[in-house]
N, C-alpha and C positions, 0 to 999 in steps of 0.2 A: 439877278441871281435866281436860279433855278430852286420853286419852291418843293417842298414835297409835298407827295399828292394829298394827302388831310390838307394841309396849308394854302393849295392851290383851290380845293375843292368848296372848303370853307370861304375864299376870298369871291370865288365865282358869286355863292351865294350872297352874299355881303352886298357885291355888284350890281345886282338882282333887285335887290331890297332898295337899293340906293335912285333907282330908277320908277317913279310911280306913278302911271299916269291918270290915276284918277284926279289927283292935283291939277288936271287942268281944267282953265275956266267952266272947258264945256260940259262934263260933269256937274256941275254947280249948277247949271241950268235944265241939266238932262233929268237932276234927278229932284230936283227943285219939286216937294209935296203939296206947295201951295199955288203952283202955275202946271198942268201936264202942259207940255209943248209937243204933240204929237208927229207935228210937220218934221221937226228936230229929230224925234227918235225913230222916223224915218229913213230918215238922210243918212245916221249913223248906221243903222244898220242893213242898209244897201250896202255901205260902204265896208262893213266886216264882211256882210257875203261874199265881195270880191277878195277878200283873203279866205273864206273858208272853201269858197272854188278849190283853191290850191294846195290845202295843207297836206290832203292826202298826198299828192306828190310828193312832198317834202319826205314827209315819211317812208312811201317806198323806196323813194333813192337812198334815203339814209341808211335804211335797213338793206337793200342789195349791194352797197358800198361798203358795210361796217366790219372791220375787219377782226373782229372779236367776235368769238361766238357766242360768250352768254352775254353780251349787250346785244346780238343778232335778235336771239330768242325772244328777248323782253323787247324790242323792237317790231317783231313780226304781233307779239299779241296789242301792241299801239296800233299798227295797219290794222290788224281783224277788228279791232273794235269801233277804227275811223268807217271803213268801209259796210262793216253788218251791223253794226249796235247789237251784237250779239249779246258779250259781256256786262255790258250794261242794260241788257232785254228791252231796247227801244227800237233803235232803226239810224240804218246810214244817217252820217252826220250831216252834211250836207241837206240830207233830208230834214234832219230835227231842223233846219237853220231856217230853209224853207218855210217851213210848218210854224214857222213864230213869224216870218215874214207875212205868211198869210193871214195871222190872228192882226196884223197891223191895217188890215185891210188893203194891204199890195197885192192885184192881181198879178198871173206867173211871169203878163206880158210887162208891166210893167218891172216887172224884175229884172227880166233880160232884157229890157234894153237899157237897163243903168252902168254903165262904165266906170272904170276905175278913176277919182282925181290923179294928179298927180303923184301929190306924196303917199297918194295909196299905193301907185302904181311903184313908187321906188320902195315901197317895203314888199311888194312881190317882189321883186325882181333882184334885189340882193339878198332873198332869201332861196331864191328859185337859184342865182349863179353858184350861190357857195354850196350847197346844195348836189348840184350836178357835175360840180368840180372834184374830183378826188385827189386834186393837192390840198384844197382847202375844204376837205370833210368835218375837219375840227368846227371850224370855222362854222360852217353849217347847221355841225350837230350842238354848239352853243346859241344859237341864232333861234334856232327851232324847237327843240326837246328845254330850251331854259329861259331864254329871254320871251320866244313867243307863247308857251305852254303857263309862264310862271304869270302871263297877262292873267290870266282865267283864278287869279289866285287872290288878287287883290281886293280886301273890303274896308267898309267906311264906318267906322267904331269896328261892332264886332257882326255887323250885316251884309254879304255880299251885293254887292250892286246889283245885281239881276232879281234879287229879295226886293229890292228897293222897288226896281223898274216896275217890276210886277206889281207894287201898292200901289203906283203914283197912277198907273196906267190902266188900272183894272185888268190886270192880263192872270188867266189863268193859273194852276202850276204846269196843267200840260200845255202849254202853250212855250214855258219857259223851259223846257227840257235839254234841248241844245247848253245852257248855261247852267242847270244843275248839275246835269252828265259833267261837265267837262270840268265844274270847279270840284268834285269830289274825283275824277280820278286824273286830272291834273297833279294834285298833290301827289301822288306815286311817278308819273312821268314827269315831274322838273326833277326829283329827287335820282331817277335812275337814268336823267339827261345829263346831270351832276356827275355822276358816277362812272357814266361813258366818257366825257370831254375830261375829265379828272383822271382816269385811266388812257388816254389819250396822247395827251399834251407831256409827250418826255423830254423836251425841250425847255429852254428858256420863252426863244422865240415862237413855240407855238401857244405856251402859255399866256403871253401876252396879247397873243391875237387874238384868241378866244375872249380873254377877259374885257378884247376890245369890240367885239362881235355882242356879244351882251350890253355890253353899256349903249354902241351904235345900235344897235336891234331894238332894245328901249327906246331910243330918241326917234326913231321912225316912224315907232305906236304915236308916240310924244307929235311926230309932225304929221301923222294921218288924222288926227282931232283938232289938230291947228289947220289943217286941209279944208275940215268941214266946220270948223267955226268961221271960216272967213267966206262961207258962203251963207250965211246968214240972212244975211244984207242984200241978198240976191235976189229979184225978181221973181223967180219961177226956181223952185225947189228942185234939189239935184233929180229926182227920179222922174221928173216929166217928161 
């Protein structure tokens, strides 16, 4: 049954909620205050650079694609803030992501030559196809503006994770910028990612995709941390 757009918009978020990946084990070790594992939060964050490579794409197709124009608008200032740090008066993101990769003691070389795992590589890539599709733009703009934006959103009691990371690890607050930036205006872009795929979705069946684009979208985050918990156990740490 075709819901209406409150009914639908609220359920997105529901879906959102329902999905949380800090519940996974590796968290529990990551953020563990009585062991740092720094080899660990290494791994892990090679392994999000290879998502923050790509987000800005995501972005700009979604906003050269979107066929609304006050979702355009609120879209293009998501590009200008990915790409300058204007708004936020820091610096390309990518850069900030870098700039914490180096505070880990990652030199640049050792950055680029780390590659994507698998299941990293399958949450690019089905966020890169739906994305670049304009049958499945919906698809995309739940994928990206809510399931992957709504990541940045998640805390543990009432403390964000990257609050945490920064105690356990001695890490600066500029060091942690990339993750302050994004969990404060996060909150405005899952909410107007909401408002786009909700304004969207005039179907039954597009509603369902979406709602199913979010829940998969989660599970991906979900198998990008089961990716790098199973290399644990491994001989020689993913970024060598």
């Amino acid at each position: 049954m075709l819901k209406t757009r409150d009914e639908f918009r609220n359920e997105l978020e529901e879906k959102l909620h329902q999905k949380l990946t800090l519940s996974h084990p590796l968290f529990s070790l990551l953020l563990d205050e009585n062991s740092a594992d720094k080899e660990l939060l290494k791994r892990v964050s090679l392994q999000g650079y290879q998502l923050t490579k790509h987000f800005l794409t995501y972005i700009e197709h979604l906003f050269f694609y979107c066929p609304m124009e006050k979702h355009k608008r609120r879209l293009l200032f998501n590009m200008f803030e990915e790409e300058t740090g204007r708004l936020s008066r820091t610096k390309n993101h990518v850069e900030l992501m870098q700039d914490f990769i180096k505070a880990l003691g990652i030199s640049n070389q050792e950055r680029d030559a780390v590659v994507a795992l698998p299941a990293t590589q399958e949450l690019i890539d089905f966020r890169m196809e739906a994305c670049t599709n304009t049958d499945r733009y919906h698809i995309g703009a739940a994928a990206v503006l809510i399931a992957s934006e709504g990541q940045n959103l998640e805390t543990l009691g009432e403390e964000a994770r990257h609050t945490i990371l920064g105690r356990v690890f001695g890490l600066k607050e500029s060091d942690m910028l990339f993750f302050s930036v994004h969990q404060k205006e996060d909150v405005g872009h899952v909410q107007q990612g909401l408002d786009l795929v909700a304004d969207l979705c005039t179907t039954e069946k597009m509603q369902q995709e979406a709602l199913e684009s979010v829940n998969h979208t989660c599970n991906l985050f979900y198998g990008m941390y089961q990716g790098i918990y199973d290399t644990i156990e491994t001989e020689e740490p993913s970024y060598a």
